[in-house]
N, CA, C and O atoms as CSV, one atom per row, in Angstrom:
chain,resi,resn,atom,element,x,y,z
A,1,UNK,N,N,162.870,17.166,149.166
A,1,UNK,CA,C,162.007,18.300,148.957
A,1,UNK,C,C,162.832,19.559,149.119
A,1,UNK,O,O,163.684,19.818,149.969
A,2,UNK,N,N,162.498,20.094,148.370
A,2,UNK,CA,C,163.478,21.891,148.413
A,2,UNK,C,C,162.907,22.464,149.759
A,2,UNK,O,O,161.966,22.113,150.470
A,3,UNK,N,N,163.919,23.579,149.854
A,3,UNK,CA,C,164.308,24.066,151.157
A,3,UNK,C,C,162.670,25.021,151.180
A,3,UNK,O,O,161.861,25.156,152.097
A,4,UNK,N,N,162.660,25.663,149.470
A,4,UNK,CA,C,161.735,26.709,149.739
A,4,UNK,C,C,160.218,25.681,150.153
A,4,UNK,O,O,159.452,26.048,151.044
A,5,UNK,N,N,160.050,24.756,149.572
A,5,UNK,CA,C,158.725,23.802,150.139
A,5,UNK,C,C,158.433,23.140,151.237
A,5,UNK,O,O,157.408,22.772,151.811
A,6,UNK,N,N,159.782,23.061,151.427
A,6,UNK,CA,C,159.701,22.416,153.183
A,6,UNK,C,C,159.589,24.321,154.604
A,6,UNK,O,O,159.554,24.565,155.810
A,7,UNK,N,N,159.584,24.829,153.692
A,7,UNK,CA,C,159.720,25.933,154.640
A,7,UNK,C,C,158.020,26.533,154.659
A,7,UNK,O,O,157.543,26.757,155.771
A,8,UNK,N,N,157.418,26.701,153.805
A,8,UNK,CA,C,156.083,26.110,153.411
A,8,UNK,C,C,155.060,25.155,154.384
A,8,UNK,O,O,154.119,25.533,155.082
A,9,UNK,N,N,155.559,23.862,154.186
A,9,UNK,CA,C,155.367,23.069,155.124
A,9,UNK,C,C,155.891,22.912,156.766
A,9,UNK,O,O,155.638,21.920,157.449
A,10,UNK,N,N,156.542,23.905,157.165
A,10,UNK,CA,C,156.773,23.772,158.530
A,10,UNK,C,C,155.767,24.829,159.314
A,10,UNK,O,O,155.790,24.853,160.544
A,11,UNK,N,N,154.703,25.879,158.422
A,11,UNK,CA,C,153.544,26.677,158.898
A,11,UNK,C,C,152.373,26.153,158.431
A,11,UNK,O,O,151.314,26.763,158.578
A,12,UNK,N,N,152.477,24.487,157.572
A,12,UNK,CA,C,150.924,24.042,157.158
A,12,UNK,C,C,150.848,23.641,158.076
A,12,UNK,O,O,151.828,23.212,158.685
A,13,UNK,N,N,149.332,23.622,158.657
A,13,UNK,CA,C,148.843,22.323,159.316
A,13,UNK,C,C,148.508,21.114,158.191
A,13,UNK,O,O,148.749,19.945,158.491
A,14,UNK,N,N,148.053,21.393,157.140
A,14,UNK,CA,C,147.658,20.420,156.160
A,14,UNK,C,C,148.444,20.788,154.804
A,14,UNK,O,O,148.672,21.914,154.360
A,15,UNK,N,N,148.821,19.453,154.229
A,15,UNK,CA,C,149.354,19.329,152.787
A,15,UNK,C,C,148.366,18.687,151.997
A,15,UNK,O,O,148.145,17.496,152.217
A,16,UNK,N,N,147.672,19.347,151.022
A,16,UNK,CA,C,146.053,19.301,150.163
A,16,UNK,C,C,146.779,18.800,148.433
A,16,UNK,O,O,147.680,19.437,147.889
A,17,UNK,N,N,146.373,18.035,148.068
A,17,UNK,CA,C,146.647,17.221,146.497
A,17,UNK,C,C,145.519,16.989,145.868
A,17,UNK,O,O,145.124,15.829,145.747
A,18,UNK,N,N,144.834,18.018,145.377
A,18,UNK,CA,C,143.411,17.645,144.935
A,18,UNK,C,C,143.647,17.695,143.406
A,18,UNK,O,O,143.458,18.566,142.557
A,19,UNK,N,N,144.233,16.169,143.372
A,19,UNK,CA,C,144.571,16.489,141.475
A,19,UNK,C,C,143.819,15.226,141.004
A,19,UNK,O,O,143.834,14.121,141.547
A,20,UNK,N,N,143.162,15.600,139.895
A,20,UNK,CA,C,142.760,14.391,138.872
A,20,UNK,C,C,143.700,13.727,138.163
A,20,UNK,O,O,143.776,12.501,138.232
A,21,UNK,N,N,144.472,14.416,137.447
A,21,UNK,CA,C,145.880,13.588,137.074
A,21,UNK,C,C,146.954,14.318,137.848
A,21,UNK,O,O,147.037,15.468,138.279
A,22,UNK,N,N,147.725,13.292,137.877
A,22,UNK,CA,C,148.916,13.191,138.762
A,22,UNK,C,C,150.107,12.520,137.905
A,22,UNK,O,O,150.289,11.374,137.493
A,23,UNK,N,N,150.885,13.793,137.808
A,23,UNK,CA,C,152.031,13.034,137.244
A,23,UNK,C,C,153.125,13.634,138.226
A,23,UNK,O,O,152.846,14.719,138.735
A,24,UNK,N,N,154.038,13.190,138.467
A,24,UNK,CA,C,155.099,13.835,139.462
A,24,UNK,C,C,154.887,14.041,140.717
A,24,UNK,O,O,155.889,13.924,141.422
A,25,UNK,N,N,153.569,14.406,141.424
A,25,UNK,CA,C,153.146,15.247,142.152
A,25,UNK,C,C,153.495,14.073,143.806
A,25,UNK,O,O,153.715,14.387,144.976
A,26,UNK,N,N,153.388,12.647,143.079
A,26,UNK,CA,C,153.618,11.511,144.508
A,26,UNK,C,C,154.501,11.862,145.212
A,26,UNK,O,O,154.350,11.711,146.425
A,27,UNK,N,N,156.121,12.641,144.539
A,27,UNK,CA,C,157.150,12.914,145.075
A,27,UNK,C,C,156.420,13.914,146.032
A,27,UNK,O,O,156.507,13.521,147.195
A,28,UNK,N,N,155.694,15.140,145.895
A,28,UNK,CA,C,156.065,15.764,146.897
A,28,UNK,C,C,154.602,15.373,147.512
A,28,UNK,O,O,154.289,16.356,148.183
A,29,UNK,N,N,153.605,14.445,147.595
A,29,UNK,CA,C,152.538,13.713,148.746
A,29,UNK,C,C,153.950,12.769,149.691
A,29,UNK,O,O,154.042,12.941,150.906
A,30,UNK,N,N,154.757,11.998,149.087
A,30,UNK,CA,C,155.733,11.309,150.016
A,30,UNK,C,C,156.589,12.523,150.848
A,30,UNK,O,O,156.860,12.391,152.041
A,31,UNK,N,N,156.916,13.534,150.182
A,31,UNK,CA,C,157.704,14.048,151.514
A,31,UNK,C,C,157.016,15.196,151.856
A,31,UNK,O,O,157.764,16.167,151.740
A,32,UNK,N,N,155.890,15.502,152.234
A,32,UNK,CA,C,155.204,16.056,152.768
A,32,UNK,C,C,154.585,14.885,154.228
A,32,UNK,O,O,154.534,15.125,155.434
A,33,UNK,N,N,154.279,13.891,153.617
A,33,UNK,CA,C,154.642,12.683,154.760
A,33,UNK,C,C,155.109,12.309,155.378
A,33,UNK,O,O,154.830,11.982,156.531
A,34,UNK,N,N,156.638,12.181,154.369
A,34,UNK,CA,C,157.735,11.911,155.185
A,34,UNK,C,C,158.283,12.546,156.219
A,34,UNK,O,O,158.714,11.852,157.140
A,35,UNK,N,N,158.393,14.068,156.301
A,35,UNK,CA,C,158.031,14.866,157.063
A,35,UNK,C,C,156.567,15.608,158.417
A,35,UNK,O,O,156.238,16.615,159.045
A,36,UNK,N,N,156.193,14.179,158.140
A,36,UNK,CA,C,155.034,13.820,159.187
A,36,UNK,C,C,154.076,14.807,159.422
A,36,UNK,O,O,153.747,15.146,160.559
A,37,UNK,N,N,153.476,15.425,158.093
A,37,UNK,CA,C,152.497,16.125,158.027
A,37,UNK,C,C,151.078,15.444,157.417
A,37,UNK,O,O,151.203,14.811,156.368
A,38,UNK,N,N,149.897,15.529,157.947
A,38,UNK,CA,C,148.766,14.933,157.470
A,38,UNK,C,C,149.095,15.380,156.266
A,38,UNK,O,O,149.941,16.246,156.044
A,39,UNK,N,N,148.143,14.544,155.100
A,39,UNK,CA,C,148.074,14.242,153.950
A,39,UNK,C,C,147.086,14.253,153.074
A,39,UNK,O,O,147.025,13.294,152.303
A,40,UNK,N,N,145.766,15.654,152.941
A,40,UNK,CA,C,144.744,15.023,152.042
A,40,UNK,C,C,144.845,15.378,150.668
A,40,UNK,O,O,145.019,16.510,150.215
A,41,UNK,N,N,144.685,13.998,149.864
A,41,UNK,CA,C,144.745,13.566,148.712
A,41,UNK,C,C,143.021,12.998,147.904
A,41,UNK,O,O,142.036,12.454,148.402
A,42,UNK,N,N,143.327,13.444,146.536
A,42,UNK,CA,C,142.270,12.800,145.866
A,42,UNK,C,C,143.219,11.370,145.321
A,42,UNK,O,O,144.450,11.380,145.338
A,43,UNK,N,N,142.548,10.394,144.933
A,43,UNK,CA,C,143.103,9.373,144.773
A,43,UNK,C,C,144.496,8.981,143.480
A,43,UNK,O,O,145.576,8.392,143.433
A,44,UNK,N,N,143.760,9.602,142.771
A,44,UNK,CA,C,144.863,10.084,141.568
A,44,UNK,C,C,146.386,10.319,142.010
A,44,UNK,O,O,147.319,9.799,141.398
A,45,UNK,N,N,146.563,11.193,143.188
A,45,UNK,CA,C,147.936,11.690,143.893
A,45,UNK,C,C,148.166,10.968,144.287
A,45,UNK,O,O,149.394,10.885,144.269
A,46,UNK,N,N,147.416,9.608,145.089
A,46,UNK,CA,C,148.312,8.716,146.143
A,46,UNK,C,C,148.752,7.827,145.249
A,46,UNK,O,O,149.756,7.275,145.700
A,47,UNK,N,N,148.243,7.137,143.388
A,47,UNK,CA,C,148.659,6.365,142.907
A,47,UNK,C,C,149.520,6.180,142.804
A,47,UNK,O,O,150.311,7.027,142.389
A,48,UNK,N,N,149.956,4.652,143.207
A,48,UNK,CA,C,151.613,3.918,143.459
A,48,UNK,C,C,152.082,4.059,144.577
A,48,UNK,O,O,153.165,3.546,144.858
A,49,UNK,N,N,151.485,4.673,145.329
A,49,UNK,CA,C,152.306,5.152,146.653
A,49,UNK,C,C,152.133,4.073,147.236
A,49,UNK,O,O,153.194,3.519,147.523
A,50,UNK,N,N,150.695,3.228,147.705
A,50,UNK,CA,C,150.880,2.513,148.322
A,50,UNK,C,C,150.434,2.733,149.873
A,50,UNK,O,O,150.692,1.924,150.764
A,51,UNK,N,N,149.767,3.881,150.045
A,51,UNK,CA,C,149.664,4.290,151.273
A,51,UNK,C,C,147.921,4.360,151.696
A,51,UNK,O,O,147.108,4.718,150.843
A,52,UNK,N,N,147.525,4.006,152.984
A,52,UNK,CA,C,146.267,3.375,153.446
A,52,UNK,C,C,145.598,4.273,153.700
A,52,UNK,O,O,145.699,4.748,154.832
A,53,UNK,N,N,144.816,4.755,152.912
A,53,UNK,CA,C,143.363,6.086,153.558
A,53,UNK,C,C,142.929,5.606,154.724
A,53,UNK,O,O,142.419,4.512,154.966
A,54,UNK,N,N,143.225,6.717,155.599
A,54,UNK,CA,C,142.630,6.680,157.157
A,54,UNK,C,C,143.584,6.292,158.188
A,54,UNK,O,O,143.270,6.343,159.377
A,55,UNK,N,N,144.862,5.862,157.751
A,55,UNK,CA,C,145.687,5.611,158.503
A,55,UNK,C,C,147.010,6.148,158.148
A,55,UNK,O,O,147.631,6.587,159.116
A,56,UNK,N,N,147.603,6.226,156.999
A,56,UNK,CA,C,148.612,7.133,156.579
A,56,UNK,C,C,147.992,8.185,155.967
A,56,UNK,O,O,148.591,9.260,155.983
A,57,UNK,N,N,147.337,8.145,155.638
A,57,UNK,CA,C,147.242,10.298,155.006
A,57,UNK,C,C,145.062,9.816,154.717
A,57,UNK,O,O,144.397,8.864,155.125
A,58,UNK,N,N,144.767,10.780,154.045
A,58,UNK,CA,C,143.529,11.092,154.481
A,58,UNK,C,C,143.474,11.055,152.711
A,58,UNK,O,O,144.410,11.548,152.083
A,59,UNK,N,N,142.232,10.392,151.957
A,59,UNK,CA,C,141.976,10.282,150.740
A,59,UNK,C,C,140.517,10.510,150.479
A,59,UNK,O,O,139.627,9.799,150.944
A,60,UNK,N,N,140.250,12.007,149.365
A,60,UNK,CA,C,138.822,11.907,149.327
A,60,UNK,C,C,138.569,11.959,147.864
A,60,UNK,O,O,139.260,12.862,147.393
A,61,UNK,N,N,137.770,11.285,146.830
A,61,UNK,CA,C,137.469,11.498,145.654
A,61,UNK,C,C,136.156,12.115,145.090
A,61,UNK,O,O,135.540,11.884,144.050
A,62,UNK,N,N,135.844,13.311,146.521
A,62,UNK,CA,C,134.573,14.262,146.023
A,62,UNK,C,C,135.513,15.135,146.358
A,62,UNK,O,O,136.661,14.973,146.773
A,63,UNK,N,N,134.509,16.643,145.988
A,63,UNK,CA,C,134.986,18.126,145.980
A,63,UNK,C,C,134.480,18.283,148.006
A,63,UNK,O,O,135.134,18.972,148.790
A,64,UNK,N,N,133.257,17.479,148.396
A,64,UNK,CA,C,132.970,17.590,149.458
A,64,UNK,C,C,133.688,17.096,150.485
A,64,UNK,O,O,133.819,17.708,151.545
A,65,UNK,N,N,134.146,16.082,150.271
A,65,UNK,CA,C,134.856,15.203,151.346
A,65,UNK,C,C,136.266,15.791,151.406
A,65,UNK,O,O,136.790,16.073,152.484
A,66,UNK,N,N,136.980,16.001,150.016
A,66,UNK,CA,C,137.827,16.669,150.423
A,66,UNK,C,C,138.012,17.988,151.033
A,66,UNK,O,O,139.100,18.200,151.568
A,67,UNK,N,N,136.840,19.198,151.039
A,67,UNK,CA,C,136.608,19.872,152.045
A,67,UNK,C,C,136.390,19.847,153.221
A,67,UNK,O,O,136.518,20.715,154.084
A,68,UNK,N,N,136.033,18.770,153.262
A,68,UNK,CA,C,135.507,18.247,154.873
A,68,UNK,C,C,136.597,17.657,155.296
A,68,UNK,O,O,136.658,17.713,156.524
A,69,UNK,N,N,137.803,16.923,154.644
A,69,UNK,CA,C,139.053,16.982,155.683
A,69,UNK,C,C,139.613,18.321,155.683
A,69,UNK,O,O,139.792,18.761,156.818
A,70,UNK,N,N,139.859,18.901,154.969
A,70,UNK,CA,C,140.738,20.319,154.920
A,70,UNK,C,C,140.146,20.788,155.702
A,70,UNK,O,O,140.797,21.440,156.519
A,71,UNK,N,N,139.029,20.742,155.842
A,71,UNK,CA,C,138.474,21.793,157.601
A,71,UNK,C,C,138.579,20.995,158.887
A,71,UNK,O,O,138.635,21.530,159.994
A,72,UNK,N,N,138.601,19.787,158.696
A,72,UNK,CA,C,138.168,19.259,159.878
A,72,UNK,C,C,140.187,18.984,160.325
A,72,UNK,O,O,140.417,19.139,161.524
A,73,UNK,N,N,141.096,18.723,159.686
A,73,UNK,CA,C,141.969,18.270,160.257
A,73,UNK,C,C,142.921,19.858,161.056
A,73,UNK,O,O,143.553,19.779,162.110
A,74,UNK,N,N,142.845,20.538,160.618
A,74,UNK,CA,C,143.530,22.046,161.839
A,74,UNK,C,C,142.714,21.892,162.852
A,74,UNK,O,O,143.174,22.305,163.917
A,75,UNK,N,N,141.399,21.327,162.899
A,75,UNK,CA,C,140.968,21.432,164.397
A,75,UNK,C,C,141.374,19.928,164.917
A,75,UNK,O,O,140.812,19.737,165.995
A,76,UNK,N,N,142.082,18.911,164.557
A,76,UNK,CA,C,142.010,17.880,165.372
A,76,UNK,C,C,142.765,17.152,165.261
A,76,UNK,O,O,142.881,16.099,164.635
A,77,UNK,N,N,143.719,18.068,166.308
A,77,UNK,CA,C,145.081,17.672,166.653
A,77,UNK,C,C,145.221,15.910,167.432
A,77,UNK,O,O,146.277,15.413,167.825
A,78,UNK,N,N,144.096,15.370,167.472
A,78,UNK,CA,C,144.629,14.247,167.424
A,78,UNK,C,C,145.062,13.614,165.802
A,78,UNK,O,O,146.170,13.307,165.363
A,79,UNK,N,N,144.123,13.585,165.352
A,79,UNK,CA,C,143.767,13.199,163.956
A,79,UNK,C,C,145.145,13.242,163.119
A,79,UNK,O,O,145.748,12.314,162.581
A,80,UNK,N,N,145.541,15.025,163.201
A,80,UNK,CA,C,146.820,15.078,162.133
A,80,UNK,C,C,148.158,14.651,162.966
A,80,UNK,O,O,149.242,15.006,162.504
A,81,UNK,N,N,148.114,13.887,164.202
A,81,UNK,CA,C,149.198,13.562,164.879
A,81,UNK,C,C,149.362,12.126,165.015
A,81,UNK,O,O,150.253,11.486,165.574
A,82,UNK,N,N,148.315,11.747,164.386
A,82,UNK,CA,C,148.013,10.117,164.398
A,82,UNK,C,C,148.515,9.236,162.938
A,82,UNK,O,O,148.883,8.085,162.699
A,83,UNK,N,N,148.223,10.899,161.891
A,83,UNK,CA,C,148.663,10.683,160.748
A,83,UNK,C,C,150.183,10.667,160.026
A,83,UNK,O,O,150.720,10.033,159.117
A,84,UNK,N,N,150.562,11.741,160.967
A,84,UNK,CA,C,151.946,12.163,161.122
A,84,UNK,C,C,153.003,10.821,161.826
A,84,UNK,O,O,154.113,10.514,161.390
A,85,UNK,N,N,152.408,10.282,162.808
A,85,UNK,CA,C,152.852,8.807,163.680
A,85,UNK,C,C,153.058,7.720,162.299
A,85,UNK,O,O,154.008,7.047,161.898
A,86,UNK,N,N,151.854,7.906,161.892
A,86,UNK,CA,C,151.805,6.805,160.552
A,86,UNK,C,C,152.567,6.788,159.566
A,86,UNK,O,O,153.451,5.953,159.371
A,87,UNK,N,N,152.163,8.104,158.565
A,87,UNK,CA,C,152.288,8.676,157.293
A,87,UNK,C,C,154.233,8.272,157.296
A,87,UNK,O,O,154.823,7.432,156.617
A,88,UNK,N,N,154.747,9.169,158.247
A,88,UNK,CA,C,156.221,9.707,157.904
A,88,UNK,C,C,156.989,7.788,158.052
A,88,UNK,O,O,157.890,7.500,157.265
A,89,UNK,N,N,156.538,6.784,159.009
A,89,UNK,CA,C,157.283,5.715,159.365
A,89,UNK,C,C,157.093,4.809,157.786
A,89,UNK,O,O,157.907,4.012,157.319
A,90,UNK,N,N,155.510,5.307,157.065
A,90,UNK,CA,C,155.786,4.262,156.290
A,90,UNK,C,C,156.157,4.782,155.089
A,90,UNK,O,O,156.114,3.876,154.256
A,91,UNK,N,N,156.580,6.053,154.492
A,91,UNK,CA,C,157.538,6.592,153.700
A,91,UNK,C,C,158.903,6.168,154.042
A,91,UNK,O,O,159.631,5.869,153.095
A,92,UNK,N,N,159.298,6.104,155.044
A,92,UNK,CA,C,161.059,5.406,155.109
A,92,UNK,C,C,160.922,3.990,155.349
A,92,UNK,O,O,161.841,3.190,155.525
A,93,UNK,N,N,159.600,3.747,155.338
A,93,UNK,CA,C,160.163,1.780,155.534
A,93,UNK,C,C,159.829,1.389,153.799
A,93,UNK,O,O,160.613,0.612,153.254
A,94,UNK,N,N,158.393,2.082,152.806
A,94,UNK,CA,C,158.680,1.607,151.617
A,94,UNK,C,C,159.153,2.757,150.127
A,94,UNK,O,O,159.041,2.456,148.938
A,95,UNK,N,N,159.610,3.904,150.624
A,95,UNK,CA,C,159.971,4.734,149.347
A,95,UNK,C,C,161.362,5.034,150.337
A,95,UNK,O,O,160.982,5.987,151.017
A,96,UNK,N,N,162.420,4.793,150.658
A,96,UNK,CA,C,163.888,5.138,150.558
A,96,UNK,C,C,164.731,5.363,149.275
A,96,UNK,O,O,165.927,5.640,149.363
């Protein structure tokens, strides 16, 4: 991930992928992960990844639900630290 996106990501609390099509975009849901930041995605973004809604990154396929993580995860610092535990170990054990 470029310097300018990871610099980006070191003041998110959340990295948001609310795409219907997804072309390219997995690269930067994996290292936004990989870098052990929660993850909410519409399903389209996580395709191929391979990665488990609710335990590596957070997946919603309404306009509601995915609002309802984007608000709910800055307040709950367990939540995006549980994801971060998850998300980043299983980006280097299956996308190296």
């Amino acid at each position: 991930m470029g310097s300018d996106v990871a610099s980006y990501l070191h003041d998110a609390a959340v990295f948001v992928a609310p795409l219907r099509l997804a072309r390219g975009i997995q690269k930067k849901v994996l290292g936004a992960t990989a870098a052990g930041h929660p993850v909410v995605a519409t399903p389209p973004a996580l395709a191929g990844i391979g990665a488990v809604p609710g335990r590596d990154v957070l997946s919603a396929d309404t306009p509601g639900l995915l609002a309802a993580h984007v608000v709910s995860l800055p307040r709950d610092s367990v939540l995006r630290a549980t994801l971060g535990r998850s998300g980043a170990p299983f980006v280097h054990r299956h996308h190296r």
